[in-house]
PDB file with SEQRES, HELIX, SHEET and CRYST1 records, atoms N, CA, C and O in Angstrom:
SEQRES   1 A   72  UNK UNK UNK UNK UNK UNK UNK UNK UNK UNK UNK UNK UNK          
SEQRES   2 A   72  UNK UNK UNK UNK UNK UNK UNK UNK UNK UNK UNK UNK UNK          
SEQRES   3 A   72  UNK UNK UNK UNK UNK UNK UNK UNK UNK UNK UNK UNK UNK          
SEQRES   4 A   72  UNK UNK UNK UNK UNK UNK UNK UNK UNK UNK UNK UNK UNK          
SEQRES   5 A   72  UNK UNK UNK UNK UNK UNK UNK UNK UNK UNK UNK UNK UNK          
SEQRES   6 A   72  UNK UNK UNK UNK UNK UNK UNK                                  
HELIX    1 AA1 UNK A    2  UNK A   23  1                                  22    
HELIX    2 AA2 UNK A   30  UNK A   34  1                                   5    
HELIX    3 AA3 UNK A   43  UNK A   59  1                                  17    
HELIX    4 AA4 UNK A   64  UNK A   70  1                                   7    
CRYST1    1.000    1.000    1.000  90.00  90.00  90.00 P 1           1          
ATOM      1  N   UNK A   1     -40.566  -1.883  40.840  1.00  0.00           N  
ATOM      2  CA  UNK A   1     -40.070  -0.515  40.806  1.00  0.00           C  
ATOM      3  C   UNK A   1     -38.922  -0.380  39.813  1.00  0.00           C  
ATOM      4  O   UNK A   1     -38.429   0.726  39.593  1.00  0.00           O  
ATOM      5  N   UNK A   2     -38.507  -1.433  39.237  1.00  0.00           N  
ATOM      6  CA  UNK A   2     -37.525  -1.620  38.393  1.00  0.00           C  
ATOM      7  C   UNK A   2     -37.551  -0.547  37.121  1.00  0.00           C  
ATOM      8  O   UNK A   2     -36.750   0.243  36.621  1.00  0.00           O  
ATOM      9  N   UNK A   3     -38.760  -0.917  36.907  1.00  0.00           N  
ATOM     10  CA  UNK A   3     -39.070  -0.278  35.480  1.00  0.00           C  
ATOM     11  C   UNK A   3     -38.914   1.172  35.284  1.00  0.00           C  
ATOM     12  O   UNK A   3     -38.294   1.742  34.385  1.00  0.00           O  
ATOM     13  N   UNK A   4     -39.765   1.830  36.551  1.00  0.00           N  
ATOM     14  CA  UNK A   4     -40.092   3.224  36.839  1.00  0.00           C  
ATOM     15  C   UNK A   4     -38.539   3.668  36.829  1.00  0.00           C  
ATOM     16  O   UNK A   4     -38.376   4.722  36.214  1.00  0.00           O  
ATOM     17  N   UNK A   5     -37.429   3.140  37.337  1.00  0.00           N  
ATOM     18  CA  UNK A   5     -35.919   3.763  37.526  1.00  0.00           C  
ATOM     19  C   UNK A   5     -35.478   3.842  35.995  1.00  0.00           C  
ATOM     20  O   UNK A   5     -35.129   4.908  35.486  1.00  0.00           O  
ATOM     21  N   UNK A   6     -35.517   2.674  35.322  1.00  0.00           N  
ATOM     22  CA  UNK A   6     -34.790   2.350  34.176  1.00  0.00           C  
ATOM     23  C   UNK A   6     -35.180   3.938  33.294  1.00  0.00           C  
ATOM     24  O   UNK A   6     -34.430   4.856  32.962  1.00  0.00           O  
ATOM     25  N   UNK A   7     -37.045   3.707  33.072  1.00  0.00           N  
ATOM     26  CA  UNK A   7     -37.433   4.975  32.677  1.00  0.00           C  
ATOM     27  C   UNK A   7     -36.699   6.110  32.749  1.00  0.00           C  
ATOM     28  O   UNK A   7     -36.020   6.576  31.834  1.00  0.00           O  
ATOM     29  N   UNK A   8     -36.858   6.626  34.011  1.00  0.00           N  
ATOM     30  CA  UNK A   8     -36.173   7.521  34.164  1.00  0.00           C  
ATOM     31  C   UNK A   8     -35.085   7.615  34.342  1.00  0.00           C  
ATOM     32  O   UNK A   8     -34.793   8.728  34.778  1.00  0.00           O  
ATOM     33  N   UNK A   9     -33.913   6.671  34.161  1.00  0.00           N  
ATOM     34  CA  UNK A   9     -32.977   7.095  34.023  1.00  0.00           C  
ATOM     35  C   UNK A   9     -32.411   7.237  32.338  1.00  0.00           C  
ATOM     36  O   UNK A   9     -31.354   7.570  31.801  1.00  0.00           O  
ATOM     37  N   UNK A  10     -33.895   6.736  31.837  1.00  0.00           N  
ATOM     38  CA  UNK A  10     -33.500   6.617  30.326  1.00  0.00           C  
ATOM     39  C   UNK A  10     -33.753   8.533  29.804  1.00  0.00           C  
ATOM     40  O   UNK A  10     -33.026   9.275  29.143  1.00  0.00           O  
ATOM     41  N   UNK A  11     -35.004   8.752  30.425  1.00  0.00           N  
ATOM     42  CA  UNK A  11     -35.002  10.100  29.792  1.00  0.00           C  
ATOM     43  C   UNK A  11     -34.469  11.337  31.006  1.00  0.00           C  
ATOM     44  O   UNK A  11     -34.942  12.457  31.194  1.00  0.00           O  
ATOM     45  N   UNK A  12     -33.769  10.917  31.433  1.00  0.00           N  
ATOM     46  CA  UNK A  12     -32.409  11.658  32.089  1.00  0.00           C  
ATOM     47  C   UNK A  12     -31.741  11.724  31.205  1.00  0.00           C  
ATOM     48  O   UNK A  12     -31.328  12.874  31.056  1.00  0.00           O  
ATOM     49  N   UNK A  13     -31.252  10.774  30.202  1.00  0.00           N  
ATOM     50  CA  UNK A  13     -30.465  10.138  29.478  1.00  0.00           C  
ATOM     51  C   UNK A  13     -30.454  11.411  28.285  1.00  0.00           C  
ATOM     52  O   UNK A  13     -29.655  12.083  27.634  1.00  0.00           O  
ATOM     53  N   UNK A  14     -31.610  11.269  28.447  1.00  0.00           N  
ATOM     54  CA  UNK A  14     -32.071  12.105  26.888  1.00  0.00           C  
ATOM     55  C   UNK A  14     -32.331  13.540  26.985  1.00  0.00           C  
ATOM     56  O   UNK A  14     -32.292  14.332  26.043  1.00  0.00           O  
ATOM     57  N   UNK A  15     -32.645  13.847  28.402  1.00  0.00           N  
ATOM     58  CA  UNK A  15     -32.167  15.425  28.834  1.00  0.00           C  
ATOM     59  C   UNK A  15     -30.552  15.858  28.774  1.00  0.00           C  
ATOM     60  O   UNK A  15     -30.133  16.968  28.449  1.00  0.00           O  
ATOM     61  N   UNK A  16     -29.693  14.612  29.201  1.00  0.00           N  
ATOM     62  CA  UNK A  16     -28.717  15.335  28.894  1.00  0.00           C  
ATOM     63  C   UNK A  16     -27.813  15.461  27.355  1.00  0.00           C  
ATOM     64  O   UNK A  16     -26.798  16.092  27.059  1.00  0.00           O  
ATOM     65  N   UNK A  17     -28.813  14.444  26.488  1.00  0.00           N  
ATOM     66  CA  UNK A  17     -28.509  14.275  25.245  1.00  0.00           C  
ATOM     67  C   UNK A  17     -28.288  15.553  24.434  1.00  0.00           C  
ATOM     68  O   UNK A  17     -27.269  15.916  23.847  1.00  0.00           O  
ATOM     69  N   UNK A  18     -29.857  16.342  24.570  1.00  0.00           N  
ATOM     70  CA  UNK A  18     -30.443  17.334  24.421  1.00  0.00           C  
ATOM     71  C   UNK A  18     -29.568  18.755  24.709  1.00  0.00           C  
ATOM     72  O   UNK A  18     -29.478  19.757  23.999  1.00  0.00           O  
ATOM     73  N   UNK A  19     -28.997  18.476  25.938  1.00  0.00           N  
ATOM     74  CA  UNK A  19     -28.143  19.925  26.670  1.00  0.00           C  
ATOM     75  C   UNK A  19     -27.158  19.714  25.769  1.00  0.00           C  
ATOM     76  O   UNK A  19     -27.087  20.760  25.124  1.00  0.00           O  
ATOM     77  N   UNK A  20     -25.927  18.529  25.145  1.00  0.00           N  
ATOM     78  CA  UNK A  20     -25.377  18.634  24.877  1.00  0.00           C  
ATOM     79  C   UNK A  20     -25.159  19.138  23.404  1.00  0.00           C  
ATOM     80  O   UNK A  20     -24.182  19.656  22.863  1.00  0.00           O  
ATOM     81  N   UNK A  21     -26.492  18.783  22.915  1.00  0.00           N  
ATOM     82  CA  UNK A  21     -26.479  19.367  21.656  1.00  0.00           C  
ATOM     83  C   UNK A  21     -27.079  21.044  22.137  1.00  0.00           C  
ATOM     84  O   UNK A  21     -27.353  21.992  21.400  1.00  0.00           O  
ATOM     85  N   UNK A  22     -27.121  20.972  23.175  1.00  0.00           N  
ATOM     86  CA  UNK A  22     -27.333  22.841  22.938  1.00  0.00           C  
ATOM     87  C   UNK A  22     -25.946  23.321  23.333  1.00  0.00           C  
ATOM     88  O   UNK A  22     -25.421  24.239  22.704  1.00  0.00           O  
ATOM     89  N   UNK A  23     -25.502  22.893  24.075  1.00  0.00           N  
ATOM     90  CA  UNK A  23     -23.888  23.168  24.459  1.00  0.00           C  
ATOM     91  C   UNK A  23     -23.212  23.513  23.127  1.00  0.00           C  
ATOM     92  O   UNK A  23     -23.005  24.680  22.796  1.00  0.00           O  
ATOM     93  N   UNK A  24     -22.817  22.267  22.241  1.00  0.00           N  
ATOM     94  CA  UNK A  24     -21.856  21.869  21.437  1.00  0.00           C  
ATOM     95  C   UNK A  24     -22.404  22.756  20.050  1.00  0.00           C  
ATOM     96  O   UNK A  24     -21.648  23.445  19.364  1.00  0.00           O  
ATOM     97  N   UNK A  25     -23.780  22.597  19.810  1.00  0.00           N  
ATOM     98  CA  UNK A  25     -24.478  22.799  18.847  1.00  0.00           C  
ATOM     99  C   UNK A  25     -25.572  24.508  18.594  1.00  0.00           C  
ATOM    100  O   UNK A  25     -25.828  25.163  17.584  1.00  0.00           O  
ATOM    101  N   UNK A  26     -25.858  24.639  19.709  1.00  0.00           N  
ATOM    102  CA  UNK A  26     -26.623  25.637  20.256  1.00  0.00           C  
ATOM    103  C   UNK A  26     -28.379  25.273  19.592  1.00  0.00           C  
ATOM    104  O   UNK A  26     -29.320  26.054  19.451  1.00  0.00           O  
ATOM    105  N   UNK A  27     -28.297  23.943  19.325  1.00  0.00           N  
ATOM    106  CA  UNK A  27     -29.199  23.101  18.445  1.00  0.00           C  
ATOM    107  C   UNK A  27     -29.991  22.142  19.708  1.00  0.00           C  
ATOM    108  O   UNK A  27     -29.373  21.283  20.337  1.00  0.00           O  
ATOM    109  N   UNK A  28     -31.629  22.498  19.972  1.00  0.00           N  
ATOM    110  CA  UNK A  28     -32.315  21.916  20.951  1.00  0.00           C  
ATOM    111  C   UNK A  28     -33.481  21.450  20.373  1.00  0.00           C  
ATOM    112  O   UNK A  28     -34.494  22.087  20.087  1.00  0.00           O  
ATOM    113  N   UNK A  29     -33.127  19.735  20.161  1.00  0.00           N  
ATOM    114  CA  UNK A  29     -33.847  19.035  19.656  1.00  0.00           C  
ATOM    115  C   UNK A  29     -34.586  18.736  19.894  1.00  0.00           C  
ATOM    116  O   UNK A  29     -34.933  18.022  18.953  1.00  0.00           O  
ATOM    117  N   UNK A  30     -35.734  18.690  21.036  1.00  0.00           N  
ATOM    118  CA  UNK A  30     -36.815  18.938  21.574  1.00  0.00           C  
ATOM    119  C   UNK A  30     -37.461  19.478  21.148  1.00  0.00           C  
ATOM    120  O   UNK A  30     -38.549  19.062  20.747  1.00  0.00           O  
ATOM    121  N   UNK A  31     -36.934  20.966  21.034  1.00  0.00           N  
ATOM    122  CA  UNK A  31     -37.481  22.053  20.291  1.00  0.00           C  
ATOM    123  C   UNK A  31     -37.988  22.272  19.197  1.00  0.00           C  
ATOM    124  O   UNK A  31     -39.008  22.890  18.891  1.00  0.00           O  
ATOM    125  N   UNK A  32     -36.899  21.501  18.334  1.00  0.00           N  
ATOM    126  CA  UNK A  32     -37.011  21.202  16.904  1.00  0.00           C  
ATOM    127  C   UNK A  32     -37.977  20.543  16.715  1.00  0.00           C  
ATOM    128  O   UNK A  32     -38.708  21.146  15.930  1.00  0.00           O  
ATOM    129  N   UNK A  33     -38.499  19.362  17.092  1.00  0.00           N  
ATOM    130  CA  UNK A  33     -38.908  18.145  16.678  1.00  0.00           C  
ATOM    131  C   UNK A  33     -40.520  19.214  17.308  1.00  0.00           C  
ATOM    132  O   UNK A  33     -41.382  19.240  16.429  1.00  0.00           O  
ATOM    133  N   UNK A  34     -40.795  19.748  18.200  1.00  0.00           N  
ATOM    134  CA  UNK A  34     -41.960  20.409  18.986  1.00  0.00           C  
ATOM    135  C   UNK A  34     -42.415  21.227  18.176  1.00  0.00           C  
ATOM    136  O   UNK A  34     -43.640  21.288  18.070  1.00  0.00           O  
ATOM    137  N   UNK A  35     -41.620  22.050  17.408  1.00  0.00           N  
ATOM    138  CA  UNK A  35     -41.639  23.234  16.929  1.00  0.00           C  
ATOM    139  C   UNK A  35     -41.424  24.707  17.661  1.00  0.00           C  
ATOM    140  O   UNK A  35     -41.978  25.758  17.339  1.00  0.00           O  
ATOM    141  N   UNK A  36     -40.498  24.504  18.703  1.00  0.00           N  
ATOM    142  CA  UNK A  36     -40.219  25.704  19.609  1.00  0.00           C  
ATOM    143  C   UNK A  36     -40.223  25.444  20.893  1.00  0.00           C  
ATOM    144  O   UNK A  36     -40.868  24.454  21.239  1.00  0.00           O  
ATOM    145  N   UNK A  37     -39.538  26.219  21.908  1.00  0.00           N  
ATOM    146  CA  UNK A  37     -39.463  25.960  23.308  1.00  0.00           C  
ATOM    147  C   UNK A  37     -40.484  25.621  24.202  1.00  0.00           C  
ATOM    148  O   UNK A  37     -40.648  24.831  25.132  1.00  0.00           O  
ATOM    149  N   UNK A  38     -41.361  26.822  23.375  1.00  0.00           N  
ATOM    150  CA  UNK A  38     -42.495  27.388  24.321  1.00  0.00           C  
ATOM    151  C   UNK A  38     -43.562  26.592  23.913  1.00  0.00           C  
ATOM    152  O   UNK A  38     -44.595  26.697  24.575  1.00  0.00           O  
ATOM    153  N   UNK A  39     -43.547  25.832  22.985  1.00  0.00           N  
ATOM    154  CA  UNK A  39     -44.522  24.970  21.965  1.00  0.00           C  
ATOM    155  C   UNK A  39     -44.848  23.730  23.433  1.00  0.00           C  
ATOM    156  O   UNK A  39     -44.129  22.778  23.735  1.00  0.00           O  
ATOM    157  N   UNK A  40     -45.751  24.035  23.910  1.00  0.00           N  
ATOM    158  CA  UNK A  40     -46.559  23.379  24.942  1.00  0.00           C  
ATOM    159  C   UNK A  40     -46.637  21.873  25.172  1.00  0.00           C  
ATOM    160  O   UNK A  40     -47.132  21.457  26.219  1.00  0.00           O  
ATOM    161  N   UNK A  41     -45.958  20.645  23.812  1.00  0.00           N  
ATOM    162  CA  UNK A  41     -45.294  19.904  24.101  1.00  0.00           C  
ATOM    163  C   UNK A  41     -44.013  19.741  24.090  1.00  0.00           C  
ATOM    164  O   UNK A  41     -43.628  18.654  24.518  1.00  0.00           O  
ATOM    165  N   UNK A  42     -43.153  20.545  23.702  1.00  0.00           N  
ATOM    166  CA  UNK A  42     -41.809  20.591  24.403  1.00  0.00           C  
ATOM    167  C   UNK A  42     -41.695  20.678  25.857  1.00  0.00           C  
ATOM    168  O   UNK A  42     -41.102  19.953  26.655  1.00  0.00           O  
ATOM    169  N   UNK A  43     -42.616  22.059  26.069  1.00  0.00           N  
ATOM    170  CA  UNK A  43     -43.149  21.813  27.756  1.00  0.00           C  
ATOM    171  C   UNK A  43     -43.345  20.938  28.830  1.00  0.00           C  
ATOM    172  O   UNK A  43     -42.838  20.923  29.951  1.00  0.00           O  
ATOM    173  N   UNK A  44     -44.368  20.039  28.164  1.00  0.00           N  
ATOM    174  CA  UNK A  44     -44.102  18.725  28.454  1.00  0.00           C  
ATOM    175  C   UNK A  44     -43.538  17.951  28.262  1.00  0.00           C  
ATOM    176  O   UNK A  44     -43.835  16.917  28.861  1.00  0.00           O  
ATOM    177  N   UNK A  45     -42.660  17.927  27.557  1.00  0.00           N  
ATOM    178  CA  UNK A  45     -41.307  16.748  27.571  1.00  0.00           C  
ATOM    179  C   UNK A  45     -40.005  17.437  28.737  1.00  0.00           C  
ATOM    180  O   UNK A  45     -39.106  16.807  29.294  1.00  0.00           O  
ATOM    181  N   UNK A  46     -40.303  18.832  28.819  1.00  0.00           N  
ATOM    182  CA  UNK A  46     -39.227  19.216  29.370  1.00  0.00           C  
ATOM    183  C   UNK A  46     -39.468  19.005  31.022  1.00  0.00           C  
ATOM    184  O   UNK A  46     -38.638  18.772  31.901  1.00  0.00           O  
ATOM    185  N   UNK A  47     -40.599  19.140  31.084  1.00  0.00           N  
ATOM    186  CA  UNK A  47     -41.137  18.800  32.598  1.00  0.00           C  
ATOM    187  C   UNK A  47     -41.216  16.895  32.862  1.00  0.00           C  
ATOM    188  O   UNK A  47     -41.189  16.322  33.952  1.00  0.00           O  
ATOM    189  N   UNK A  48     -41.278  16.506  32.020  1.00  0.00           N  
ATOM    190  CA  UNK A  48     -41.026  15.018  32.271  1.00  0.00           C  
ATOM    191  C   UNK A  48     -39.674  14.689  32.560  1.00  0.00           C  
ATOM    192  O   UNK A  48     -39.515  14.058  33.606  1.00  0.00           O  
ATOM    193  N   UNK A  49     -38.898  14.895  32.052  1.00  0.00           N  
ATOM    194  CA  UNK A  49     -37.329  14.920  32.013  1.00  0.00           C  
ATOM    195  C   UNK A  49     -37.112  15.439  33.354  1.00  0.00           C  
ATOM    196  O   UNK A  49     -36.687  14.697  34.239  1.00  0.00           O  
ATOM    197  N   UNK A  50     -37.378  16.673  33.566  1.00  0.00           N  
ATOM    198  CA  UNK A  50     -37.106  17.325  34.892  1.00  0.00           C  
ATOM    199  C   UNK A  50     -37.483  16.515  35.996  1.00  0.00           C  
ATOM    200  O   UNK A  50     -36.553  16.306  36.774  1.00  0.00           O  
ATOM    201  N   UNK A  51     -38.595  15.986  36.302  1.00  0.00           N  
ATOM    202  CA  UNK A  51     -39.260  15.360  36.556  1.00  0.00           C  
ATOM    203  C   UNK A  51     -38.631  14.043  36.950  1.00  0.00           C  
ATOM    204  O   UNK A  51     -38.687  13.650  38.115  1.00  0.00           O  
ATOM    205  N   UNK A  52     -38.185  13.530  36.236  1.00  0.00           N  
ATOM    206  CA  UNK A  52     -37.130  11.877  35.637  1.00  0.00           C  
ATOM    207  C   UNK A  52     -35.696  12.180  36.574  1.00  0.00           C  
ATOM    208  O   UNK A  52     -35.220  11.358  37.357  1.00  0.00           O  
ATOM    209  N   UNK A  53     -35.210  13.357  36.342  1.00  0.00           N  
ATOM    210  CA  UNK A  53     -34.371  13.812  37.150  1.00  0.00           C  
ATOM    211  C   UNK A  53     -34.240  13.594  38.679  1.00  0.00           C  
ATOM    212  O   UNK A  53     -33.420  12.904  39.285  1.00  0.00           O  
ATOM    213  N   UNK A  54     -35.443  14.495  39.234  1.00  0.00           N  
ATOM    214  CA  UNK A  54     -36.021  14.738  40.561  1.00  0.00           C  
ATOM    215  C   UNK A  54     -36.107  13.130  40.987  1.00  0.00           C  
ATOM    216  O   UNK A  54     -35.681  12.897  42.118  1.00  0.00           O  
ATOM    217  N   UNK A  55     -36.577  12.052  40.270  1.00  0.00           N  
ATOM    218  CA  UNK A  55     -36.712  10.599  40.613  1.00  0.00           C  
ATOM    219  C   UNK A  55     -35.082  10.137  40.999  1.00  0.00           C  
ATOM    220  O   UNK A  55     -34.501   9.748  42.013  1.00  0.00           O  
ATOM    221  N   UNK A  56     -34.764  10.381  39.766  1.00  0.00           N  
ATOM    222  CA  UNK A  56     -33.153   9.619  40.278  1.00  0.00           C  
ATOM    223  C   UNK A  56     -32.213  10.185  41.024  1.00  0.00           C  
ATOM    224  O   UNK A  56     -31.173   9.606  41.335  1.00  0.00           O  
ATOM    225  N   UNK A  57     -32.583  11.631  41.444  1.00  0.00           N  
ATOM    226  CA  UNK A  57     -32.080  12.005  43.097  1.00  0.00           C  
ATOM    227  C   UNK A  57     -32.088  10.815  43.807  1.00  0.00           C  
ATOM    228  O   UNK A  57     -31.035  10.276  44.146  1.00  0.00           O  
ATOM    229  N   UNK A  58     -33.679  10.146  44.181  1.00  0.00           N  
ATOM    230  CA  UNK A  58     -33.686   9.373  44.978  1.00  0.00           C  
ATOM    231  C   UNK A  58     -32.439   7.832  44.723  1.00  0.00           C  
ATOM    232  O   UNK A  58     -31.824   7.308  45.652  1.00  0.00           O  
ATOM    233  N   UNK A  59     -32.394   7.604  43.949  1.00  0.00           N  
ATOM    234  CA  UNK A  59     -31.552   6.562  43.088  1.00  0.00           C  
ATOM    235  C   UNK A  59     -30.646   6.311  44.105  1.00  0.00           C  
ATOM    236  O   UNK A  59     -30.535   5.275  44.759  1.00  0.00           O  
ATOM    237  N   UNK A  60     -29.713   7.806  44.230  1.00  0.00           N  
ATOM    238  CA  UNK A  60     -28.370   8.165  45.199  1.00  0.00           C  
ATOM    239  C   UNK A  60     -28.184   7.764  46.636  1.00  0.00           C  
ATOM    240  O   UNK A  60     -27.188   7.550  47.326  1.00  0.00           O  
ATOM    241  N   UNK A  61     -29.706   7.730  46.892  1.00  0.00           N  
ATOM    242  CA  UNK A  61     -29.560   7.764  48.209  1.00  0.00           C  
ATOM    243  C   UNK A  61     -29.849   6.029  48.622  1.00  0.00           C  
ATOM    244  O   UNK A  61     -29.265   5.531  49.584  1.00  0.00           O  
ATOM    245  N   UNK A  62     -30.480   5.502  48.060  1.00  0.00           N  
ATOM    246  CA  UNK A  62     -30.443   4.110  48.106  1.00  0.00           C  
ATOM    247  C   UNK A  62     -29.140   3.247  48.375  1.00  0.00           C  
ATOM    248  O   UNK A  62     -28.147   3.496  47.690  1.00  0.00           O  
ATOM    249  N   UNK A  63     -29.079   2.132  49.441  1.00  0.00           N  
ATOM    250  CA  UNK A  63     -27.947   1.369  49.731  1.00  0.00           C  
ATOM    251  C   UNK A  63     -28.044  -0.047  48.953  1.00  0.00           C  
ATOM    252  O   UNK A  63     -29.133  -0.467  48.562  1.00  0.00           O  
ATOM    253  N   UNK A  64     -27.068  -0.619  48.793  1.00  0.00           N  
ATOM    254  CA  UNK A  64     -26.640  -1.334  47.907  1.00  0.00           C  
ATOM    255  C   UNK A  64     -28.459  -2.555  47.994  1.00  0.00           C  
ATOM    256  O   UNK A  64     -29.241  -2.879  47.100  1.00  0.00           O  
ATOM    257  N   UNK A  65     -28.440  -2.853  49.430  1.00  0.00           N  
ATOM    258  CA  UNK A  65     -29.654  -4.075  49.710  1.00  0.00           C  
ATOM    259  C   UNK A  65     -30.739  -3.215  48.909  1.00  0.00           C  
ATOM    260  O   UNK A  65     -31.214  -3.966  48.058  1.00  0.00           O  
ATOM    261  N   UNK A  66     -31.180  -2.265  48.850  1.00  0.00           N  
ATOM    262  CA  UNK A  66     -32.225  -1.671  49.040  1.00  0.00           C  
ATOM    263  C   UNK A  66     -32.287  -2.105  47.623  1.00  0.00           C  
ATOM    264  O   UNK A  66     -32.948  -3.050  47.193  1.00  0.00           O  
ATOM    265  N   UNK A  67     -31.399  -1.174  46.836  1.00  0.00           N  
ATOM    266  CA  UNK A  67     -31.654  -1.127  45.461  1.00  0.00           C  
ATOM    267  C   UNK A  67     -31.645  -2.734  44.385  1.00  0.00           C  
ATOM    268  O   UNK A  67     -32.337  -2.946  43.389  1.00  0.00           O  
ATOM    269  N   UNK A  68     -30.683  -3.595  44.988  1.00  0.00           N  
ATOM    270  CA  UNK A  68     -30.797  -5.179  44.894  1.00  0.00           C  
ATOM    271  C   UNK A  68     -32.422  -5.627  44.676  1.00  0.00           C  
ATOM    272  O   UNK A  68     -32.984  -6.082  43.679  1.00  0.00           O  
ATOM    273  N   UNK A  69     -32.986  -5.276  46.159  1.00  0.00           N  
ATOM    274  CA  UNK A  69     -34.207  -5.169  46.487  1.00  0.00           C  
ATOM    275  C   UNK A  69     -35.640  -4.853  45.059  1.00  0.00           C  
ATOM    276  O   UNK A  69     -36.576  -5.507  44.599  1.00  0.00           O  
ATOM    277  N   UNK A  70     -35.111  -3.648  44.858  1.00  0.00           N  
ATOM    278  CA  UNK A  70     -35.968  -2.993  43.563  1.00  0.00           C  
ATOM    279  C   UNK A  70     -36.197  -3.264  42.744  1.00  0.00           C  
ATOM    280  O   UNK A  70     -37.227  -3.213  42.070  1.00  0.00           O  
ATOM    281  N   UNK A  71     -34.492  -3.918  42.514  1.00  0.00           N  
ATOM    282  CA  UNK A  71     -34.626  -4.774  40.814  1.00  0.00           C  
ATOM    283  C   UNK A  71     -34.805  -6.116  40.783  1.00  0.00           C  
ATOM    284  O   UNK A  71     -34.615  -6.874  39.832  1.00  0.00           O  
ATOM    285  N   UNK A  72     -35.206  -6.382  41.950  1.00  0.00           N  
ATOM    286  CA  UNK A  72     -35.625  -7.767  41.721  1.00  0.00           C  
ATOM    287  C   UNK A  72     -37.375  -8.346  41.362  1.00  0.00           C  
ATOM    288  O   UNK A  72     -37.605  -9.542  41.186  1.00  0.00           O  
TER     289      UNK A  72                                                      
END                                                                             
């Protein structure tokens, strides 16, 4: 289960990469690279991310054994 966390905490990583360049920048590189918001694989990157998110909720709730456990 190791892997599946790392994942997603990698493109968590990169959702919030993304916000910050819309924050700082008003520049959403997703977008860019997709060709637009609505551009149906941005869509899907944005729902993966979201997605990646919703996983590492669970992350939080895990106790120290458990998660020891995972990555082993």
């Amino acid at each position: 289960m190791m892997i599946v966390n790392k994942i997603a905490l990698l493109l968590v990583i990169v959702g919030a990469l993304n916000w910050g360049l819309v924050g700082l920048f008003s520049f959403d590189l997703v977008a860019w690279i997709c060709g637009g918001a609505t551009a149906i694989m941005a869509r899907i990157i944005y729902t993966i991310i979201a997605l990646a998110g919703i996983w590492c909720i669970s992350l939080l709730f895990m106790d120290n054994e458990e998660a020891e456990h995972t990555h082993a």
